[in-house]
N, C-alpha and C positions, 0 to 999 in steps of 0.2 A: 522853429529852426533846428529838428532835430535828426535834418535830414539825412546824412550821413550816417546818422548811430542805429537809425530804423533799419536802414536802407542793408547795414553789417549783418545787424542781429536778425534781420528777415529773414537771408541766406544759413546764419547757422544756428539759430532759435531754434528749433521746430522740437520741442518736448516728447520723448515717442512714448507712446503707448500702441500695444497691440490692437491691428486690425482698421475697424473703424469706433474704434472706442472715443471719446469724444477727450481733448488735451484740456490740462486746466486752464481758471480763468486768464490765464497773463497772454494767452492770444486768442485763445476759443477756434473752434472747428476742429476737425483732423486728420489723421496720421494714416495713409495706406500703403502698402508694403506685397511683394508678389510672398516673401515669406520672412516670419516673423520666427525665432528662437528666443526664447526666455533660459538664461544663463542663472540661475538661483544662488548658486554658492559662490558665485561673482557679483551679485547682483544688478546682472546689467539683460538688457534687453539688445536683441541686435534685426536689423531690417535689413532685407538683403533684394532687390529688385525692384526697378521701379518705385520707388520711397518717392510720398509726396506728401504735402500739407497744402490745406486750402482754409481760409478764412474769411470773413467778411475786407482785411486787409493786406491777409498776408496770404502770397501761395508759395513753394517752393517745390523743388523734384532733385535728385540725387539718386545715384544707384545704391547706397550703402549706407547705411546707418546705425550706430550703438551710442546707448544713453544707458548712463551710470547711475544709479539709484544713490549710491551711497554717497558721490562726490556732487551729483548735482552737474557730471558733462555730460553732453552731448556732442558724438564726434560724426560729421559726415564725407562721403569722398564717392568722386566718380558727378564730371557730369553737371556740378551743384548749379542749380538757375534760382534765384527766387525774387521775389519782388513787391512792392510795398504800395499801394494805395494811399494819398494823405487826400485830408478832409478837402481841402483847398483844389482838388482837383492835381495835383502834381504825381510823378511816377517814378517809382527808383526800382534800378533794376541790377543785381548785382549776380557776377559769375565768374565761378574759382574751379579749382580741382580739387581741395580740400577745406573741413572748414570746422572749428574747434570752439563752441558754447558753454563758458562757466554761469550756469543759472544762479548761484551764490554770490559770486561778483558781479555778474551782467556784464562778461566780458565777453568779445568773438575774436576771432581771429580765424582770418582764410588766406589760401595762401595754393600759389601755383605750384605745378608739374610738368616734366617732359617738355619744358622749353614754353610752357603756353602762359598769360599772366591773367591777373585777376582785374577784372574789369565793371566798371562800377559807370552805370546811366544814370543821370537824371533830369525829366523836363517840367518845368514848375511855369503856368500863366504867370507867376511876378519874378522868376527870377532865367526864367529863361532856359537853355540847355547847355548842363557841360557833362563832357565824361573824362575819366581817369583809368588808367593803367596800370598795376608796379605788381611789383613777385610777390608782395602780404601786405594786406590792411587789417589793421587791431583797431576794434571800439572798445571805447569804456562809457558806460550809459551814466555810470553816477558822477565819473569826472566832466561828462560831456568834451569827451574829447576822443579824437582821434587821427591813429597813421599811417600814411603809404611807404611803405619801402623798397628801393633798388627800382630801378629802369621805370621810375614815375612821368608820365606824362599826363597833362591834368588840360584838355581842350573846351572851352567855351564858341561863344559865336564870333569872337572879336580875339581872343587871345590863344595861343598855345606854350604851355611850359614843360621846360624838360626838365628833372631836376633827379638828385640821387633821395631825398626823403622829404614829404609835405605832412603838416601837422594842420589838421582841419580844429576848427575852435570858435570858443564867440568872442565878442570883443568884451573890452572891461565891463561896459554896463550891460550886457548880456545879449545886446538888440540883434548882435549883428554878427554872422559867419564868416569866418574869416580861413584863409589861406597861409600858412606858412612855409616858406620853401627854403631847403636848405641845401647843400653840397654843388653849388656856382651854380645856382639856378639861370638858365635860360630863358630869356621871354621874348618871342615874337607874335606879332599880329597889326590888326587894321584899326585905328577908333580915329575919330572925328578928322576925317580924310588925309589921312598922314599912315605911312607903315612904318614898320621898327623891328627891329632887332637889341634886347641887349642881356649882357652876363652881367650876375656880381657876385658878391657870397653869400649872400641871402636876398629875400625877397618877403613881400607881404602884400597878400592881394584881397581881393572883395569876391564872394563867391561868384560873382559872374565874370571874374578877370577881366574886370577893364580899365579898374584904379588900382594901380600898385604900386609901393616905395622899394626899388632893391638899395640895395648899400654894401658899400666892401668891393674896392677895386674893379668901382663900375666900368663897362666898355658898351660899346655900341653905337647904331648911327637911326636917324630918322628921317623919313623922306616923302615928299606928295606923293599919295597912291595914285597910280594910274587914275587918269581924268581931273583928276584932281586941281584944284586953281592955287593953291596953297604955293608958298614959296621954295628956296630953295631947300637942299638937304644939308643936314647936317651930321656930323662925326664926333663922338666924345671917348674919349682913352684914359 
């Protein structure tokens, strides 16, 4: 269930080294670049075109790339696409304008430009598919945790939420992925032939949005979906 943090660190992972030199063990495969500068008395490396990484799980591409020797970043911009193969057969695919790798923390953080946002697929045989929206998501691998911030929209097959910030997480006993939505989260969508609408001031959902508790100044209404046998509609304030 670490799907989310892969999914971050794919996009801004990618450890450069010049050319096709091969990247250390923590992803394996590597690094191509139209041209590579070695900065010495900076000690940073910088990839300027066409920058890509491919791995047995991970591949990624960006126009721009500089990784820091001495801090352990790696920053890239322009473009970012990259995406994650898991064992299980499922695909994450994530895409920013920018995007900022602490290898010492195992932190990322990507994060949009020029109006455009950062956008995060994924489709999993047991969990189905959703995707996400917002201006930056920050992982952190050793908290296991991670956030979307500002104009978040996070859609599944049955759900869509709009919210101002979502905090992805497991549950207490660790099994299970979970949704946090904060700033009057929104939730509409379709499950077991009824549709809905409602706001609160938070929310807590299952990663495939289709069991959620919101709380705090609930509103909204419920009603038989089209065809549906189901009874009347209802309204709560």
């Amino acid at each position: 269930m670490r799907r989310i943090f892969g999914m971050i660190l794919a996009v801004a992972a990618v450890p450069a080294f010049a050319g096709d030199a091969a990247v250390p063990p923590m992803l394996g495969g590597v690094v191509k670049s139209d041209k590579w500068t070695m900065h010495r008395a900076e000690g940073t490396e910088e990839f300027s075109g066409n920058v890509r990484y491919r791995s047995d799980q991970y591949e990624m591409r960006a126009d721009w790339g500089l990784y820091n020797r001495n801090t352990g970043e790696f920053r890239t911009s322009g473009n970012i696409d990259g995406a994650k193969r898991w064992p299980d057969g499922a695909l994450s695919r994530a895409r920013s304008d920018k995007a900022l790798y602490r290898m010492k923390e195992e932190t990322a953080l990507l994060e949009s430009d020029a109006g455009r946002l950062v956008r995060i697929d994924h489709s999993s045989p047991v969990y189905g598919v959703w995707n996400s929206v917002s201006k930056t998501a920050f992982a952190d691998q050793n908290a296991r945790f991670a956030r979307l911030e500002k104009e978040v929209v996070i859609t599944s097959t049955s759900s869509v939420a709009h919210c101002d910030s979502a905090v992805y997480r497991y549950s207490e006993d660790g099994r299970h992925a979970l949704f946090d939505l904060y700033g009057r989260p929104v939730i509409t969508g379709v499950h077991d032939g009824y549709d809905y609408a409602v706001v609160g001031d938070t929310a807590a959902a299952d990663i495939a949005m289709d069991k959620f508790t919101i709380t705090g100044r609930v509103k909204g209404w419920i009603r038989p979906a089209a065809g549906s046998r189901h009874g009347a509609s209802r309204s709560f304030y």
